[in-house]
PALUM-6004 format. One record per residue: residue number from 0; x, y, z of N, C-alpha, C in turn. Coordinates in pm, whole numbers, plus 32768, in hexadecimal, padded with zeros to 4 digits. Layout:
! residues N
(site NUM,(X,Y,Z),(X,Y,Z),(X,Y,Z)) ...
! end
This chain:
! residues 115
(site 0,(8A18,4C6A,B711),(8A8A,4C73,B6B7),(8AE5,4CE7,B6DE)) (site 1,(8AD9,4D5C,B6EE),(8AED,4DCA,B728),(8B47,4DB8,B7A3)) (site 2,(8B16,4D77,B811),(8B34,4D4C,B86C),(8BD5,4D0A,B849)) (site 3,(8BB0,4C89,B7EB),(8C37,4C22,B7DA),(8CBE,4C72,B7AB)) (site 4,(8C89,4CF5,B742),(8CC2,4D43,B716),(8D3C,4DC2,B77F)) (site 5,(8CC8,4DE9,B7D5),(8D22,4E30,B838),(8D67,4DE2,B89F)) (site 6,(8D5B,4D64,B8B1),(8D7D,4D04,B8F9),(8E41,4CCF,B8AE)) (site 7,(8E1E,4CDC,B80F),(8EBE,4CB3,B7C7),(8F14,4D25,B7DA)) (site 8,(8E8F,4D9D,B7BF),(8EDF,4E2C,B7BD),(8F56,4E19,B85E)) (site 9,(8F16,4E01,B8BF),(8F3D,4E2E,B929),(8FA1,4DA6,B94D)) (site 10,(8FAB,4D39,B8FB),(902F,4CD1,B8ED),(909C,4D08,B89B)) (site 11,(9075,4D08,B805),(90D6,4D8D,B7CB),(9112,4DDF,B7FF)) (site 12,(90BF,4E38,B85A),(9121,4EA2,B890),(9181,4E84,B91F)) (site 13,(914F,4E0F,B94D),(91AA,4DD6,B9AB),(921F,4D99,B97C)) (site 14,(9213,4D5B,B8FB),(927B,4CEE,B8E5),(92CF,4D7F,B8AD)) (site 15,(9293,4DE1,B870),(931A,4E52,B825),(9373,4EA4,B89C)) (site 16,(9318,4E94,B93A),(9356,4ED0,B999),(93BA,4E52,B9E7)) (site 17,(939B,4DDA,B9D4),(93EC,4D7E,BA20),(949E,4D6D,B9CD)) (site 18,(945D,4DA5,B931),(94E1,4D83,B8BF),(9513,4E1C,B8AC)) (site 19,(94F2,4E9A,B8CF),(9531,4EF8,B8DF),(9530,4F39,B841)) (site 20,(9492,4F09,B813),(945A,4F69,B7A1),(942B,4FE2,B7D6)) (site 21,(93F1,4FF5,B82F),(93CD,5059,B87A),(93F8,507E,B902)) (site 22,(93FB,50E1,B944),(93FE,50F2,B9B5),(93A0,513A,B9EF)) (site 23,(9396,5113,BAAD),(9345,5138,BAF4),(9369,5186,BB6A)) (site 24,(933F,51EF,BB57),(9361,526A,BB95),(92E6,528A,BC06)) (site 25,(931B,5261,BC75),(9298,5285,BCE4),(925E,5310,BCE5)) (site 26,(9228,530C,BCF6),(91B5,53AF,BD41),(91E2,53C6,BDCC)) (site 27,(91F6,5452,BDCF),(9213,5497,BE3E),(919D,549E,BEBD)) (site 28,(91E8,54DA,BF0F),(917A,5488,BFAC),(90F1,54EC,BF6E)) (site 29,(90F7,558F,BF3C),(9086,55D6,BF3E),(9052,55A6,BEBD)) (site 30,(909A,556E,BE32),(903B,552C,BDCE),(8FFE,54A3,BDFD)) (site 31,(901C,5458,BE53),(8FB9,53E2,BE9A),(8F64,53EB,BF09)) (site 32,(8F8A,5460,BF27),(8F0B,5480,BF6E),(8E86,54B6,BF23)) (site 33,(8EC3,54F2,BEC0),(8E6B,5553,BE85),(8DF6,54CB,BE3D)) (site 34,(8E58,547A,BDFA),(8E50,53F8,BDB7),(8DE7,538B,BDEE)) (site 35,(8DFB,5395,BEB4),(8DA4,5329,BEDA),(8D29,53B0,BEFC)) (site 36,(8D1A,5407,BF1F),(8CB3,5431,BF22),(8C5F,5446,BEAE)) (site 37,(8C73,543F,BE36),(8C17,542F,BDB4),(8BD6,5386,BDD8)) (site 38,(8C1B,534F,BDE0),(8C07,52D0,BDD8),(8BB1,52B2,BE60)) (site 39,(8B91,52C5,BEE4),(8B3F,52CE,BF60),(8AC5,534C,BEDE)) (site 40,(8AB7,5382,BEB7),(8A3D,53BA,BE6C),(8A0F,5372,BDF4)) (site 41,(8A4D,5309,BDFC),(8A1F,52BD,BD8E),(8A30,52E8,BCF6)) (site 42,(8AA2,536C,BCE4),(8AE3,537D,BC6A),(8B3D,530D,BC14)) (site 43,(8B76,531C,BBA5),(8BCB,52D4,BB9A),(8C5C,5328,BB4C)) (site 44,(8CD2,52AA,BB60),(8D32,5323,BB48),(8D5A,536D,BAED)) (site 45,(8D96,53C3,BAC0),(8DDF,5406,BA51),(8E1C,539B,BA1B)) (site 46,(8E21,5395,B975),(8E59,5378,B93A),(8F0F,5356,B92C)) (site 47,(8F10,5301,B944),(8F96,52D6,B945),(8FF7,52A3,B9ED)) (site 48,(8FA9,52C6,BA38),(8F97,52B2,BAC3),(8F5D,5249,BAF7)) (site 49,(8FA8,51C6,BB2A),(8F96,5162,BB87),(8F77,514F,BBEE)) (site 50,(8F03,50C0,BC3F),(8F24,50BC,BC9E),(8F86,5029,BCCA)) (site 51,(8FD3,5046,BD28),(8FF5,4FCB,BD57),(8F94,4F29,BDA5)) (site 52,(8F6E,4EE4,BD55),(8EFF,4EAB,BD7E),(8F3D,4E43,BDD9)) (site 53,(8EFB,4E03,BE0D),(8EDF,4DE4,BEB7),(8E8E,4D61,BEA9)) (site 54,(8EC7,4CDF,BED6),(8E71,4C71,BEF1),(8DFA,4C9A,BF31)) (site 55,(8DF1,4CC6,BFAA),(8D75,4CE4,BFF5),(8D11,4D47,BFBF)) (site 56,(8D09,4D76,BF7A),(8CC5,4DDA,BF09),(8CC6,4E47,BF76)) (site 57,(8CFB,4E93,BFF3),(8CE5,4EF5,C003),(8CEC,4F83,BFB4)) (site 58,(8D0A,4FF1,BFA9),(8D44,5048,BF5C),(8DA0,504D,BF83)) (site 59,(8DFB,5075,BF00),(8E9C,5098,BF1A),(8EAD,50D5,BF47)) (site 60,(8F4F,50F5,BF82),(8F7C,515A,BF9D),(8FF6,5176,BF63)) (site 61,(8FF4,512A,BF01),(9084,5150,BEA6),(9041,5161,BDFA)) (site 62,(9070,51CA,BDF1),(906C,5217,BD2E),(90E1,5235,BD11)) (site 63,(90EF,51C8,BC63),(915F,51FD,BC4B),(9140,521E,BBBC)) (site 64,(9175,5264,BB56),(9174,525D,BAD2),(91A9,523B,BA81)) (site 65,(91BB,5215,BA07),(9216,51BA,B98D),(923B,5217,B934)) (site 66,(92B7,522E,B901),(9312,524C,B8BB),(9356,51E7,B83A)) (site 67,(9344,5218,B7C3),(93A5,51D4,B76A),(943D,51D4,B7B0)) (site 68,(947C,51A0,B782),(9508,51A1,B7A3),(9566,51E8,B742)) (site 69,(9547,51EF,B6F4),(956B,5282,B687),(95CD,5217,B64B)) (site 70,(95C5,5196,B5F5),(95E3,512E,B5B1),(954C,5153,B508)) (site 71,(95A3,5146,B496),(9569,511C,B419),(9540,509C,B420)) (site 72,(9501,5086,B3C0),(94B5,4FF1,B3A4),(9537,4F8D,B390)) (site 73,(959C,4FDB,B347),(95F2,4F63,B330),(968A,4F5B,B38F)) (site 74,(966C,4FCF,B3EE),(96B3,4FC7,B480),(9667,4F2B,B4C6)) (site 75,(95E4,4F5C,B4C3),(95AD,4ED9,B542),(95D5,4E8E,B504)) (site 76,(95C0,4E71,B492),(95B7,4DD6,B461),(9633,4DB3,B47C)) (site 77,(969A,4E0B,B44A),(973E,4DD6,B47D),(9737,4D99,B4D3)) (site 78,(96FF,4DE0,B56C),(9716,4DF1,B5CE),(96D5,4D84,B611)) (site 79,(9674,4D2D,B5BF),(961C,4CB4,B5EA),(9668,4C4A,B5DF)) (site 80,(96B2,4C5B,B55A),(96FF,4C08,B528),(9784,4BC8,B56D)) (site 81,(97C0,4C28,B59D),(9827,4C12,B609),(97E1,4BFD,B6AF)) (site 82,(9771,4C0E,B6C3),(972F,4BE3,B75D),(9719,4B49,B735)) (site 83,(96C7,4B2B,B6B5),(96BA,4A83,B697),(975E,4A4A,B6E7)) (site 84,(97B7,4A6A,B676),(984C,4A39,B681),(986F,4A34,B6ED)) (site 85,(985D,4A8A,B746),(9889,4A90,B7C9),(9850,49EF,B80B)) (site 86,(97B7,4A1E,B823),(9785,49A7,B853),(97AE,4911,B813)) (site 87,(97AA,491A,B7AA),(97CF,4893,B756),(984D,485B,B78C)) (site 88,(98B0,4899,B7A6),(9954,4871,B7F5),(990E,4876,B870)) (site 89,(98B4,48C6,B88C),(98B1,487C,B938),(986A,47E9,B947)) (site 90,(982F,47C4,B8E8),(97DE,474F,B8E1),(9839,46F7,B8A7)) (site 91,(98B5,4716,B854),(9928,46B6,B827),(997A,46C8,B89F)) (site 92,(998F,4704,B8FB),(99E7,46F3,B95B),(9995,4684,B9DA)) (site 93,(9917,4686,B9E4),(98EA,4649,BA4F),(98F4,45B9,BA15)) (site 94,(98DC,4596,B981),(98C6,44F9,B961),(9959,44FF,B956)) (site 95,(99B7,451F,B951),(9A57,44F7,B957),(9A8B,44C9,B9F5)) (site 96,(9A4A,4531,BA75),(9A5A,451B,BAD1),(9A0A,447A,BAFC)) (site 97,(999C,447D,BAB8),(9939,43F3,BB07),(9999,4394,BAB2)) (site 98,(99B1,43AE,BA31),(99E6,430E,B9F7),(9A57,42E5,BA2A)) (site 99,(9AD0,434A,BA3F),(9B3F,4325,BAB0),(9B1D,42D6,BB26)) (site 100,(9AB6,4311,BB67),(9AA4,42DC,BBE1),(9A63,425E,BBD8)) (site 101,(99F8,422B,BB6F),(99E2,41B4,BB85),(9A54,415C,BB18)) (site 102,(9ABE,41B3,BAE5),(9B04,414E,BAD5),(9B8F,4128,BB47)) (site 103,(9B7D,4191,BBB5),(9BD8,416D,BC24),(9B62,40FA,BC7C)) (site 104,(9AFB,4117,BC6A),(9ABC,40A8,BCC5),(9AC2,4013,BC8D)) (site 105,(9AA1,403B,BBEC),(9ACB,3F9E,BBD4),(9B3F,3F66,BBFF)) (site 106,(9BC3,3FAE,BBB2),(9C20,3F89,BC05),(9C2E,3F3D,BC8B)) (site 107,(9C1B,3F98,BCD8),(9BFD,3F7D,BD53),(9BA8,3EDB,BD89)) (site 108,(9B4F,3F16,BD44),(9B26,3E5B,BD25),(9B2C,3DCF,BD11)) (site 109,(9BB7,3E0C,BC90),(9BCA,3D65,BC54),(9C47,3D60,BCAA)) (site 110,(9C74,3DCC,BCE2),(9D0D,3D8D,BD48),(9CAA,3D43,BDBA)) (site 111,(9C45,3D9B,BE0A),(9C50,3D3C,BE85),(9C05,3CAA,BE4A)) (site 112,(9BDC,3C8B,BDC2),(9B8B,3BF6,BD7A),(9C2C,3BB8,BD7A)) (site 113,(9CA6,3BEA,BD76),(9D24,3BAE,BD2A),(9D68,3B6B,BDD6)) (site 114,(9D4F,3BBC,BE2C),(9D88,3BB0,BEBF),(9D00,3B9E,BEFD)) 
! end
């Protein structure tokens, strides 16, 4: 359970860094060094400190850390609110573009059925 738990945690905190609830501020070359050598001793990291994970499960070599974005509760939510909208016109602009076009193809159609 534990497991499934740090598993959402670590979707959560991706989806707030992909939507710009948070930001991610890399570690400097001597804090990732310092960073992968805990980690080759089999430590684990400080609190609040990432690693960049890796299909091949080697160890990283990239640490970065997470930051609020210095937004109130009812900043984000604004701020979700108008990212929906955004996307929503981009998804009303693509079915406006496809229905034009298959209504130029029909077109297109019943002239060469007419000739």
């Amino acid at each position: 359970m534990s497991n499934d738990k740090n598993e959402l945690k670590k979707c959560l905190r991706s989806y707030k860094i992909d939507f710009g609830v948070l930001c991610k501020t890399p570690c400097s070359k001597e804090e990732t060094k310092e960073y992968k050598q805990i980690l080759k001793e089999g430590g684990s990291l400080p609190e609040g400190v990432f690693a960049v994970e890796y299909l091949n499960g080697s160890l990283p070599d990239e640490f970065y850390t997470v930051t609020p974005a210095g937004l109130d509760d009812a900043e984000i939510k604004e701020y979700l609110m108008y990212k929906k909208l955004s996307m929503l016109k981009t998804v009303k602009n693509c079915l406006v573009f496809l229905a034009g076009l298959a209504a130029f193809y029909l077109f297109l159609f019943l002239i060469s059925m007419l000739f």
